[in-house]
Each structure stands twice: as C-alpha cells, then as structure tokens.
N, C-alpha and C positions, 0 to 999 in steps of 0.2 A: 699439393705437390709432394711426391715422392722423394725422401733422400735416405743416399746408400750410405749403409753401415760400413761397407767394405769387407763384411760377416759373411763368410758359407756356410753353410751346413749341409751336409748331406742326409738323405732321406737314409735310415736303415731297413732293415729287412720289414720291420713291421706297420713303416711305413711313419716312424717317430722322427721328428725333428726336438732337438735340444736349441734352446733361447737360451744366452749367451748371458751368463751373470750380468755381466754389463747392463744389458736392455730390461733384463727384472727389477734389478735394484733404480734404473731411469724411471720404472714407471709401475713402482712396487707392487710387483711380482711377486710374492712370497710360494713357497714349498705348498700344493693342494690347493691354490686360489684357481676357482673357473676362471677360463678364459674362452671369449666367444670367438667363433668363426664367423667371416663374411666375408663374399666375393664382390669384387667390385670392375666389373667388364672382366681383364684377362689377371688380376689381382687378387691375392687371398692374402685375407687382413685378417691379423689375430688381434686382440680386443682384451687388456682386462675384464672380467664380464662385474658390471654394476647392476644389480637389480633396479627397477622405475616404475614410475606410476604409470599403471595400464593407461590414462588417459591421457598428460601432458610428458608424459618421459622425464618427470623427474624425480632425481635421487636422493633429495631432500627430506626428510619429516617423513617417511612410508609408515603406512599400518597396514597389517593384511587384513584383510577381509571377502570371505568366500575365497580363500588360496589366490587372492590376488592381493597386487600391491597398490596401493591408494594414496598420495599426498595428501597432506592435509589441507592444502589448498581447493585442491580437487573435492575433499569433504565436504569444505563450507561454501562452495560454489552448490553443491548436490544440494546441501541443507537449505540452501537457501530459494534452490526451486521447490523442492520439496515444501517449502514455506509459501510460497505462491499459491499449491492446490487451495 
C-alpha cells in the first residue's frame, strides 16, 4: 500500500528530483548513497540501493567473488555440493 507524504516536488530542467530531508534521514539516506530505480505498473519507486547475494538476495555476510556478491550461506550450501562430486 501506497501512502502520501503530502511532498511535491517538481522535476527541474534536467530532469532532478530533490528527496526531502525528512524521507532521507526516515530511511538513511546520506549525501552520495546509490539509490535504485524501479517501476512498478504506472509507479516509480526509488530504493536505497543495498547490495545482495546474486543468489538468495541477501544483504547479510557478502564476499565478492568473480565481481559478484555471495553470502555466505550461499557458500556453504555450494561447498557443500561441491562435497558431493
């Protein structure tokens, strides 16, 4: 469910929206933090962006490996077929 801020903002010319201290400091926002895009039917949702493990999505325990991110769950599940050959 959707609920309204009561927040405008206007697009400017280059096409920037500003996020309202309020909304950054609700869902720590900081100065240079990615934040992801995503539509959702006629909706565009901005996203603190959390890195996740390429295979269960989550944000817990990551290692990278090969430029991806891997929980370590996800590890010892691998290791452990890997232990099966």
């Amino acid at each position: 469910m959707i609920k309204s801020t009561g927040i405008v903002r206007r697009v400017d010319e280059l096409g920037r929206v500003v996020i309202p201290i309020e909304l950054r400091n609700k869902f720590g926002i900081l100065e240079k933090d990615p934040i992801e895009i995503y539509v959702d039917g006629s909706s565009i949702v901005l996203r603190k962006y959390e890195p996740n493990c390429v295979f269960c999505g989550s944000s817990k325990d990551l290692i990278e490996y090969n430029d991806k991110l891997v929980c370590t769950k996800c590890i010892d599940k691998i290791n452990k077929l890997n232990e099966k050959k």
